[in-house]
N, C-alpha and C positions, 0 to 999 in steps of 0.2 A: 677778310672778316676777323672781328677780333675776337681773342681766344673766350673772353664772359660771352659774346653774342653765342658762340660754338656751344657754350654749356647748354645757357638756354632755352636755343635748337632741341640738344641734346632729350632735356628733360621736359619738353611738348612735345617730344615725341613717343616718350614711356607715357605721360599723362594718357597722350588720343589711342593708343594701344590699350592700355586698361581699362579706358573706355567702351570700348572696340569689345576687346573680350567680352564686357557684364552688360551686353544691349542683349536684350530681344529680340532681332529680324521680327521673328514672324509675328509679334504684336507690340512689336515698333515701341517697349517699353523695358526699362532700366529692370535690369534681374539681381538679386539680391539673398541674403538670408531671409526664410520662410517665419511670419511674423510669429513671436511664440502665442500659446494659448491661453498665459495667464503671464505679464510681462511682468506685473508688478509682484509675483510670487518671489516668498522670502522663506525658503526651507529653514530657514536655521530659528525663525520666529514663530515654526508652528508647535504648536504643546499638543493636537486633538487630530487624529485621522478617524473619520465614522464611515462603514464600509455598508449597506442596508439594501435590501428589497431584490427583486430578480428572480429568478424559478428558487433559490434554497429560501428565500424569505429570514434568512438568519441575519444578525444586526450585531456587529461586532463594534466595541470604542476601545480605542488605543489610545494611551493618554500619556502625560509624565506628570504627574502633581506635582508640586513644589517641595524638591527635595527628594524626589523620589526618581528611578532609574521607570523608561516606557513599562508598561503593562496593560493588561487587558483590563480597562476598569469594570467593564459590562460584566465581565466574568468573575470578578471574586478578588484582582490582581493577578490573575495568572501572567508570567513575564514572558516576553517577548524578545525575541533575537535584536540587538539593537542595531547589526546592518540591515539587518529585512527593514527596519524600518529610516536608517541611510539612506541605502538604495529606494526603496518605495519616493521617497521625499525627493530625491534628486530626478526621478523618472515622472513627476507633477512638473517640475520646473525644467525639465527637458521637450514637455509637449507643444507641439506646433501645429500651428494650420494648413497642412499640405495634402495633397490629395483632393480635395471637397469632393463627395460624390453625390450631393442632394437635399435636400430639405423638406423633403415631402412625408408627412404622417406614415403613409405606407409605407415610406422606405427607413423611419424608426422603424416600426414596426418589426421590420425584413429584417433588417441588424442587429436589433434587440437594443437600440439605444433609447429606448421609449421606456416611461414610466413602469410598465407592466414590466418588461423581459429585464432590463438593463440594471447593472449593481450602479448604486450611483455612492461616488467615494465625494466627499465631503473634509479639504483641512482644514482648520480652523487654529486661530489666535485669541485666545480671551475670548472664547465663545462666538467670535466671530468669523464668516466663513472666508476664507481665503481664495480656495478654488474649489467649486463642485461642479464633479460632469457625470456623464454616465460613461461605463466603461461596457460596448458590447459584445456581440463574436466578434471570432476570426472569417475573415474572408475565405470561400475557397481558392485552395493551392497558397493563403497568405500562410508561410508559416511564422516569421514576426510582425506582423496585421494587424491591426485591430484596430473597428468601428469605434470613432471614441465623438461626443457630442458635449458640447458646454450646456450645464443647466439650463441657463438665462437664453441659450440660442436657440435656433432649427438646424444649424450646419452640421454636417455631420461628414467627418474626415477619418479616410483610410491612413492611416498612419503607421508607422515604425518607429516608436519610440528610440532614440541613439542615444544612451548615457556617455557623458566623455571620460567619465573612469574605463570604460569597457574598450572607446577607440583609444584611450592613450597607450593602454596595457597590447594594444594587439601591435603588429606587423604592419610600416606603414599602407601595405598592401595586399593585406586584409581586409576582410568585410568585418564589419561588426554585428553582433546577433543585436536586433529587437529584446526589449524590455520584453519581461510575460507578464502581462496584466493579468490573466487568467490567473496565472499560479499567484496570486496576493490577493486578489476579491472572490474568488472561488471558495478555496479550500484549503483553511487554515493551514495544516500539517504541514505544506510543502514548504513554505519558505517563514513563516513568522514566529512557528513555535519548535522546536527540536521534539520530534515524534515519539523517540522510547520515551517507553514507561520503567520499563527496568529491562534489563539482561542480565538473565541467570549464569550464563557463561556455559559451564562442562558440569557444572551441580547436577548429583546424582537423585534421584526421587527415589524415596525411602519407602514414601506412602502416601497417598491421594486419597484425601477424605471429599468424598461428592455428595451434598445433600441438593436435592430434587424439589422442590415446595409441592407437597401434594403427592408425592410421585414415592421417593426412598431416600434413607439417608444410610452411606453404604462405605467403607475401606477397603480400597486395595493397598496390600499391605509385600513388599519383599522379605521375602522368606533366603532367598538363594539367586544366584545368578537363573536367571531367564525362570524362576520359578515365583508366582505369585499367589497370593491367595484374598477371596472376596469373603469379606466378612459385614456381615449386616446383625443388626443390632440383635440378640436375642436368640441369634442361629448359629448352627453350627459352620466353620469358615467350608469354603470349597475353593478351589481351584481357579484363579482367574485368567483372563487372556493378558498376558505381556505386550501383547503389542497396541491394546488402547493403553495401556500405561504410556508406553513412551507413546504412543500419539498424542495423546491429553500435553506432555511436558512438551513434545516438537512443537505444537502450536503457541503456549507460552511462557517458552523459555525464551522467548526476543516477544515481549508485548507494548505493539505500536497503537498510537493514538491517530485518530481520525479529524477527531474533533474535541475541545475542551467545550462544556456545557455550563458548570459554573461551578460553586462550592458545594460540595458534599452536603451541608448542614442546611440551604438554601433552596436544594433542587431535587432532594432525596425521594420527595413525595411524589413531585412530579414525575419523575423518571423511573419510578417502582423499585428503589435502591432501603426504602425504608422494612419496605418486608422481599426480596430476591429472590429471585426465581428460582436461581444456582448462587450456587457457596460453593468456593473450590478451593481447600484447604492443602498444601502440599508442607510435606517435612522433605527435606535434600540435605544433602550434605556433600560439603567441598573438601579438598585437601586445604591443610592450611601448609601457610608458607614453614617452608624447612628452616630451623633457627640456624642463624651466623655460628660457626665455631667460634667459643670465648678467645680473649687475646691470650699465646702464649700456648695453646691446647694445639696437640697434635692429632690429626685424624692418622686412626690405628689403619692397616692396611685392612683392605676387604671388608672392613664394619660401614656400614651403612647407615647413619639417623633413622630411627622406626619413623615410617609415614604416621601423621595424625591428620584425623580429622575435624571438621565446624560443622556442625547440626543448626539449620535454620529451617524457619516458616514461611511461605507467604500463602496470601490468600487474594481469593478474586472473588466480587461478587455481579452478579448478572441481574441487571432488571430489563428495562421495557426495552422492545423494538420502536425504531426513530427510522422516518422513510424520508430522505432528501430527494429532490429532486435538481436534474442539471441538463445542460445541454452538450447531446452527442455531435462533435463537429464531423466525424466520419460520416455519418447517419442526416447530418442535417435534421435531429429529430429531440424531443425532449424525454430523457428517461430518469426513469426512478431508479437508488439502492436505500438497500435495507443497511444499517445497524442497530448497536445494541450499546445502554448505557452500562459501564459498569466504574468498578471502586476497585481500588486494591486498599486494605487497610494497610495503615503505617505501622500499626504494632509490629515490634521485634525487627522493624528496619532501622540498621542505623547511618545507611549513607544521608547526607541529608538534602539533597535535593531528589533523592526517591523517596523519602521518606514527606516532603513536601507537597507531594502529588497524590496522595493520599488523600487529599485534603479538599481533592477536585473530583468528578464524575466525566469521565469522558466519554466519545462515541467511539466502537472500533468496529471493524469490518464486518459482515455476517457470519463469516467461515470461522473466525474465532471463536464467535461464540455457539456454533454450531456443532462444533469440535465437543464441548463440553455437555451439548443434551444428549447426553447417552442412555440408553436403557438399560434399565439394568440386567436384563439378557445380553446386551452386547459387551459388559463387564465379565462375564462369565465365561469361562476358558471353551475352545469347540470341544466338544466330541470327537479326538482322532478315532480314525478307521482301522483295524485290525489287520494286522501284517498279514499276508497270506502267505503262504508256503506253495512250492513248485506243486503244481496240477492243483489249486483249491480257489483260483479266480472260480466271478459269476461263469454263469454259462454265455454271455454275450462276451466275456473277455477272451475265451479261451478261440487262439488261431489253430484253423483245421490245418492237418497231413497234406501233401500234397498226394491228390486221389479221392480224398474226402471228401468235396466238395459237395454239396446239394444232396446228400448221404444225410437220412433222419437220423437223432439221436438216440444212440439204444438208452430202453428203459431198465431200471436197476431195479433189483426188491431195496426196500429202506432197508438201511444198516450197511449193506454189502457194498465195499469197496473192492473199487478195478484193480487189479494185479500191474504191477510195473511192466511194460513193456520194452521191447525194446523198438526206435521207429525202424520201419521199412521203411526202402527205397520208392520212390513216386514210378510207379507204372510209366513206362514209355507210351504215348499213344501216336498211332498210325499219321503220318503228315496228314491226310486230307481231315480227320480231328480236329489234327492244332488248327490249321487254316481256320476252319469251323469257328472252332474257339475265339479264335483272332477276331475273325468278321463279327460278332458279338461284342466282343470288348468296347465299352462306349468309350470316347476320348476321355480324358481329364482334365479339368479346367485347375492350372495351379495360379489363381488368382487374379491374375491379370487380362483376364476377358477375353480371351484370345482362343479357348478351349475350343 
């Protein structure tokens, strides 16, 4: 045989092997890549992602005008992280058809890929749509899963979105995690917009002006280390509790955003930001930085630069309660949270993307703004208790002699104090006593149920 017939031999015999490999035995048909979900998607040609409907009923657009870097246009421009919306765009054009588990009304229904439950994400070119589908749960035990449904279709596929930045970046022997659709049609914060609002850092609070609408408008003011005092308009100051002071600053001194709602000037009324619930005015002050020694200047031995300090403002304002709803995948169930819209005014900020955000109303948690309805009794320092001195506890505090026991208490004329004694020894009593004793004595249960 000659040496070209031997090649190809050679190479009809990789051919019928590769073959071989991509058949399907068991349905006798050629296996392949899983067809994608939108084939003719062109991430680099869409200008408009629209996120809409589902248990939060909220409607976000994400755009890039012409000449302009993505933003939120729905909201005012609020900007947007421009890999959340990379990654977003690459995770449309990574979706495929695999898994199918059904088409049946009930079984939207069940997945929340249906009209009512399902976010349905929407890209768009020139106003045109590109790809829209709905995005539903997570399957149980799927933790990268998710029910995903094409608009125009009934199909409806368990899938695992695969980005190839994510498999190229790992171990060729690696699993790659699932795309989180949840975390991008859910809830803003997590991946599209950077959540602080500001970070105060180690700034120390000087004084918390708290006005109440209806209620007080009242100053806690530092006087001295761990010493404060409440002064309310008109009155004489008293004494207040140091530890809502720093509680008030622990909750926002790191103040994160939940949700953006739209422009200050736009949605003020709506969200009760025009006349506030709470107004929370804080003065703080930081060290500032220690100046460079000039060129040439010797630092004298043991002298020290005197620490200085910066004196700054901010303020927060509270209006309405906002109640979203979402779904518990633990629970399999739909539940409600509460937040609250508030502002921070831009006055006296001069970084300028805080100072930027000033300029928005957003949602944040309840507990933040919980933190801040105080009453104005729980600004007011407690009532410490009066030291006692050896023998002047209550009478339930004071531990009897041994011998005393079940012994009434003598009664005294008023005025007349007991004489010091000195204690006696506890009486010995006869063994069949103690026994006594003993067999009386009930167990004690120390916690653990076992008593």
């Amino acid at each position: 045989m000659s040496r070209g017939n031997i090649i190809l031999l050679c190479a009809l015999a990789v051919a019928v092997g590769l073959w071989l490999v991509g058949r399907d035995w068991a349905t006798d048909k050629p296996t392949g890549p899983v067809p994608r979900l939108f084939p003719q998607f062109n991430r680099e040609g869409a200008d408009a992602i629209e996120i809409s409907g589902g248990a939060a009923g909220t409607k976000w657009t994400i755009a890039r005008p012409e000449g302009a870097p993505w933003s939120f246009v729905s909201l005012g421009g609020y900007a947007v992280k421009r890999e959340a919306v990379d990654r977003f765009l690459e995770g449309v054009a990574s979706l495929r058809k695999d898994n199918p588990v059904g088409t049946s009304a009930d079984l939207r229904e069940r997945t929340h890929t249906d009209e009512k439950n399902g976010r349905l994400v929407r890209v768009l070119r020139a106003g045109q749509p590109m790809a829209e589908f709905y995005v539903g749960k997570q399957p149980k035990q799927g933790y990268h899963e998710f029910f995903i449904r094409k608009a125009d279709e009934d199909a409806i596929y368990r899938t695992t979105t695969l980005l190839e930045h994510d498999r190229d970046a790992l171990d060729p022997h690696a699993r790659a995690s699932g795309f989180e659709w949840d975390a991008y049609v859910q809830e803003m914060s997590r991946k599209w917009v950077d959540s602080e609002i500001w970070d105060l850092g180690s700034a120390e609070v000087q004084e918390i002006r708290l006005h109440r609408k209806d209620h007080y408008d009242a100053r806690v003011a530092r006087e001295a280390e761990d010493k404060w005092n409440l002064v309310e308009e008109g009155k004489e100051p008293v004494p207040a509790d140091a530890d809502v002071a720093d509680g008030i600053l622990s909750v926002v001194r790191r103040l994160s955003l939940f949700e953006v709602v739209g422009r200050y000037d736009d949605v003020k009324e709506e969200y009760g930001l025009d006349n506030p619930e709470i107004t929370l005015l804080m003065t703080l002050r930081k060290k500032a930085p220690k100046p460079a020694p000039k060129e040439g200047e010797e630092k004298k031995e043991g002298e020290e630069p005197k620490e200085e300090w910066t004196t700054f403002t901010r303020t927060v304002e509270v209006g309405n309660k906002v109640t979203r709803s979402r779904y518990d995948s633990y629970s399999d169930e739909m539940k409600s949270e509460d937040y609250y819209a508030v502002r921070v005014d831009p006055q006296h900020i001069d970084d300028p993307e805080e100072k930027a955000r000033g300029a928005y109303v957003f949602l944040v948690r309840d507990y933040t703004a919980s933190s801040l309805r105080k009453d104005l009794s729980e600004l007011q320092a407690k009532a410490k208790e009066e030291e006692k001195g050896p023998g002047e506890g209550e009478e339930g505090d004071v531990i009897p002699l041994p011998g005393d026991e079940g012994k009434p208490a003598e009664e005294k004329p008023e005025g007349e104090k007991k004489p010091a004694e000195e204690p006696k020894p506890a009486e010995e009593k006869p063994a069949d006593e103690k026994e006594s004793a003993d067999e009386k004595e009930e167990p004690k249960d120390e916690g653990c149920g076992c008593g």
